[in-house]
N, C-alpha and C positions, 0 to 999 in steps of 0.2 A: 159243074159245081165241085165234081170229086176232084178233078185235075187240080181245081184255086187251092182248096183244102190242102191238098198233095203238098205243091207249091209253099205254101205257107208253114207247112209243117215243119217242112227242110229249111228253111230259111228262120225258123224260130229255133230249129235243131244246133243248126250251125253258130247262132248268134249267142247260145248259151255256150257253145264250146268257147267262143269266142273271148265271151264275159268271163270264162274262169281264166282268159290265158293273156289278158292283158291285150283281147284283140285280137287276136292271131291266130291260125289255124294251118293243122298239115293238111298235105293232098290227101293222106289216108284218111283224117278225121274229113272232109269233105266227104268222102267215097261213103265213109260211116253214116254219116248223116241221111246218105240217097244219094247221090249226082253222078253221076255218070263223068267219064273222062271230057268228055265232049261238052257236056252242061260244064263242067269246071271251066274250061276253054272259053267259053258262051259268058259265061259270069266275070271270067277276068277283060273279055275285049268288053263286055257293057259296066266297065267299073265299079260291077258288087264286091270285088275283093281285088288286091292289087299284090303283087308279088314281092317279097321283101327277101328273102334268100331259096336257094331252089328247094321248091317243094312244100315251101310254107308262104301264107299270107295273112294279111291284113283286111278285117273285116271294114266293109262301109267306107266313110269317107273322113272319117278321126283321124287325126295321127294319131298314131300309138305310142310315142314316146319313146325315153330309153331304156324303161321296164320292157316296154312291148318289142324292144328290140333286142334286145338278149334272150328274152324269152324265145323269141323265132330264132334265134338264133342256135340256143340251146335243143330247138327240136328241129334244127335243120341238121346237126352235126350228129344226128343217131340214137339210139337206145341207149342211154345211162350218160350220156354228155350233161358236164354239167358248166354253172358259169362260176369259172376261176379269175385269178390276178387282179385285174386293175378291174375287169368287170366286176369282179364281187367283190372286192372295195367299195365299190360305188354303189351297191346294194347293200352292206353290209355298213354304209357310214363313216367308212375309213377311205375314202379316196374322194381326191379332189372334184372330180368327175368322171363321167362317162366315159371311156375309151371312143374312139371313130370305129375301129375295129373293134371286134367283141373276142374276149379271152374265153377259150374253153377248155376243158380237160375233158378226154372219150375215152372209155374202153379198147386196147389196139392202139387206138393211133392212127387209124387205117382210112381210108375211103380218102375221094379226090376233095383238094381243097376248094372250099368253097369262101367267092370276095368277100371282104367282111368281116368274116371270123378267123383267128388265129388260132389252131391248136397245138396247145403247148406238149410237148411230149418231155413230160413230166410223169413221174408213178401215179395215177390211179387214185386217188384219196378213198382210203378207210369208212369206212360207214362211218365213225365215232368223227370224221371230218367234214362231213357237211352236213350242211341245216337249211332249210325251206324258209327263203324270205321273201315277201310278199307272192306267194306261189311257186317262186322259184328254187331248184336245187341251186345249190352253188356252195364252197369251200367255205368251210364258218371260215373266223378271224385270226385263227392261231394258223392254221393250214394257208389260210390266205395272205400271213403275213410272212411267213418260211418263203411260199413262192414270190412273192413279189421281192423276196433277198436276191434271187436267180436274175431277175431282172432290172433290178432298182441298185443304183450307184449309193455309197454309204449316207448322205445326207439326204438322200428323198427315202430309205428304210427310218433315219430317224425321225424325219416329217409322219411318215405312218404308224409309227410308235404314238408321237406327239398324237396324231387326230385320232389312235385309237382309243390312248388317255382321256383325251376330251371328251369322248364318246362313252365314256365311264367302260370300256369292254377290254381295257390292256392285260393279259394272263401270262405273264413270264411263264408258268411254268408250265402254262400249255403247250407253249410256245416252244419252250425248248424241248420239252416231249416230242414235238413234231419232228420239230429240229434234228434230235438224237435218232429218232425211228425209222428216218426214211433212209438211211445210209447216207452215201456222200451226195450233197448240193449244192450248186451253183450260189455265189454269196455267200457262205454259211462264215467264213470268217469275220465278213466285214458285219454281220448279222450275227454273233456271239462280243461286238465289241459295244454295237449297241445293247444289248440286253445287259450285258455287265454296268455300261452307264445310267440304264435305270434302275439296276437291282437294288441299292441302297434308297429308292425311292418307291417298289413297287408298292406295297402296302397302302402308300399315303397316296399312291396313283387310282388304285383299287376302288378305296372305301371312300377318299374324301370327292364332295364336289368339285370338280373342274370343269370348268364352262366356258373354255375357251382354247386355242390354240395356243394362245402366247401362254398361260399362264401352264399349260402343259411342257413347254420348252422351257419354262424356269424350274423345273423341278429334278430335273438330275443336273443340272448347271449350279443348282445352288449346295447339293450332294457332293459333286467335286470339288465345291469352291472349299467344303469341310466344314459348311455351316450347320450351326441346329435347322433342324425340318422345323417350319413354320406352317401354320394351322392356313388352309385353304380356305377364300371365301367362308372368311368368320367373320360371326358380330362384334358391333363395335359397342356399345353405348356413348352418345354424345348427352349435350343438354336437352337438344331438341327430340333426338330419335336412335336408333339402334341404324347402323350402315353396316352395311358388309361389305369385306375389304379383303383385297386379291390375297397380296401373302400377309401372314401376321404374327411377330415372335412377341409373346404377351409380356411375358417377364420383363421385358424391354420395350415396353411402349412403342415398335419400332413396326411401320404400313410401307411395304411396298405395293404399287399400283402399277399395273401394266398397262402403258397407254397405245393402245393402236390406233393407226387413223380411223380404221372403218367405224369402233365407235369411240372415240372422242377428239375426232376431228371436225365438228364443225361449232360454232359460235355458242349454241346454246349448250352444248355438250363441257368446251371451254368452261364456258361461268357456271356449270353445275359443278362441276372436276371442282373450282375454287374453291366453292360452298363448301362442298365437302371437307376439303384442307383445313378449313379453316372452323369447321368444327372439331377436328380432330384436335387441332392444335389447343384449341381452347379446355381442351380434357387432359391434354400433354401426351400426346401421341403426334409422334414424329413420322412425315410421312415424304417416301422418295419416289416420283415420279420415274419409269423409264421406258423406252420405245424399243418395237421391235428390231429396229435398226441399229440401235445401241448394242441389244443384246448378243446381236447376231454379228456384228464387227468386233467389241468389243468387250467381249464377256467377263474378260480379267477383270477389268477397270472397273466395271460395273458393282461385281461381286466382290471387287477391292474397299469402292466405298462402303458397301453395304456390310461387311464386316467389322471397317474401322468404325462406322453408325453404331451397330452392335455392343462393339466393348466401350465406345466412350458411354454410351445410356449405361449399360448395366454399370459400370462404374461409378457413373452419375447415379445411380441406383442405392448403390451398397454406401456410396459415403450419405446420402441423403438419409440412409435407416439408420447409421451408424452415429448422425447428429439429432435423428430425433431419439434416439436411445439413451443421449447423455443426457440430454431434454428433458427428459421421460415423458415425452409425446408415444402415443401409438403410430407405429410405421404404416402409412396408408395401403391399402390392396394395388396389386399391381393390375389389376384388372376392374374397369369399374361394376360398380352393382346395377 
C-alpha cells in the first residue's frame, strides 16, 4: 500500500511540474520528484513521458504544442536561456509563427548544440529586456525586434513593425534604446530606415486602435505620401447607425477602407462592404475602396488618388461654406451629430 502511495506521489509530483511548464519536464525535475535514473528510462520505454530535446520531456500523451515546445526547449539549452527571435515573436504576438526550429539566447554561448534549437550568439539581453509570457522567459518586443534586424531582410523587419502596430505594442523609442545600447548589430541600418518611416506615425500607432495588418501598413505610407494623419477606426454616423471606418479625414468627409480578402472576400461580406457604402454616401462621405495588393505594388498611385480625393472635397468644402455665407445659411458641421 506504501509502494501505490509512493508511486502516486511521484507521478502527482511530476504532473504539477509538468502543468506549470506547458507539459514538459527536465531529467533534474524528474530526479526531484523521486525517480531514479533507471525508473526515468522505465517511464520513457512505457510511454509516461516521451523525449523532446535532450534532457527534457513531455508529460502523458498530449501534445504539448508550440508553447510546450520552446518551453523544453528553453530548459534544454541551460540555466538563464531564454526564448529569443522569431520564437518570441511568436509568443510575444509579433510573428507570423512558430519557428521549426526554436531561437534562444544562453549565457556563454557554450555547450554542444542541440536539434532543434538554434542559439543565437548574440549579447545576453539585460534584465530590463525580457518578460515572462505565458510562463515563459523570452526577449520582450523592443529586444526582440533589434534581433530579428540581425536576421530579417528590410521588408519582413517592416512586416514586424506592421504586426507589432497591430498588436497595439510598437515602442520606437524602446526600440531604438535597444538599438543604441548594444553596440554595433547586424541590420541595424536597414532597421534605423524602418523606424524613421514610422516615426512620423508613431504616436497615432501607439494610442490609436489598429486592428489589423493592412491598416498598420497604411500608416507610415500615408506619412510619406505627406498626407494629414487620419483618425483610425473612427465613428461614423449614418441614418441608420454609427460604423467604424478604417482610415478617416473628417474635415473632408473622405473613408478609406482596406479590403483584404481574408475579410471581405466572400458574397456576404461583398453585399455588407456595399451597405455600408452606401450609407455613407447618403450622409456625403466619400468612400475609396483598396487592397492589399494595390498597396503593396502600387502605393504611389494609390496615395495619388487619395490626395487628389482630399483637395477636391475640401475644396468642394470651402466653396460650399463660402455660398452658404452669401446665403446667410449656417455652414453645416463637417462631422455629423
Amino acid at each position: 500500500m506504501g509502494r501505490i502511495s509512493h508511486s502516486a506521489t511521484i507521478a502527482a509530483a511530476v504532473e504539477a511540474v509538468a502543468g506549470r511548464q506547458h507539459g514538459v519536464v527536465t531529467r533534474a525535475q524528474l530526479r526531484g520528484a523521486g525517480l531514479s535514473d533507471d525508473q526515468i528510462d522505465n517511464w520513457v520505454r512505457g510511454g509516461r513521458i516521451r523525449r523532446v530535446f535532450r534532457g527534457v520531456y513531455s508529460v502523458g500523451s498530449t501534445t504539448i504544442g508550440e508553447r510546450g515546445r520552446i518551453q523544453a526547449a528553453v530548459l534544454a539549452s541551460g540555466r538563464g536561456a531564454v526564448a529569443s527571435h522569431r520564437s518570441a515573436a511568436f509568443l510575444l504576438g509579433i510573428g507570423e509563427r512558430s519557428p521549426g526550429v526554436v531561437d534562444v539566447v544562453a549565457p556563454g554561448q557554450g555547450g554542444r548544440q542541440i536539434d532543434g534549437i538554434r542559439v543565437h550568439g548574440v549579447a545576453y539581453p539585460a534584465r530590463r529586456e525580457l518578460i515572462r509570457v505565458h510562463g515563459i522567459v523570452c526577449t520582450d518586443v523592443a529586444r526582440t525586434v533589434v534581433d530579428l534586424a540581425g536576421v530579417y531582410g528590410e521588408d519582413k523587419i517592416r512586416e514586424t513593425f506592421e504586426r507589432s502596430a497591430a498588436a497595439g505594442v510598437l515602442d520606437l523609442g524602446a526600440i531604438q534604446e535597444v538599438l543604441e545600447a548594444g553596440g554595433k548589430r547586424r541590420g541595424a541600418p536597414a532597421l534605423r530606415r524602418v523606424i524613421e518611416e514610422w516615426r512620423p506615425v508613431a504616436e497615432t500607432a501607439r494610442y490609436a486602435t489598429v486592428r489589423s495588418l493592412f491598416e498598420a501598413k497604411l500608416l507610415p505610407l500615408v506619412a510619406a505620401a505627406g498626407l494629414p494623419m487620419p483618425r483610425i477606426n473612427a465613428p461614423v454616423r449614418t441614418e441608420e447607425r454609427v460604423l467604424e471606418v478604417d482610415l478617416l479625414w473628417d474635415d473632408e468627409r473622405f473613408v478609406v477602407e482596406a479590403d483584404s480578402r481574408r475579410h471581405h472576400g466572400t458574397e456576404v461580406a461583398f453585399e455588407r462592404d456595399r451597405k455600408r457604402d452606401l450609407e455613407l454616401m447618403e450622409v456625403h462621405y466619400e468612400v475609396l475602396r483598396v487592397t492589399w495588393k494595390q498597396v503593396e505594388r502600387e502605393p504611389q498611385k494609390v496615395f495619388a488618388v487619395v490626395r487628389s480625393e482630399l483637395e477636391r472635397r475640401a475644396n468642394a468644402v470651402t466653396s460650399e461654406e463660402a455660398e452658404e455665407g452669401r446665403s446667410g445659411r449656417v455652414a453645416r458641421s463637417t462631422f455629423p451629430a
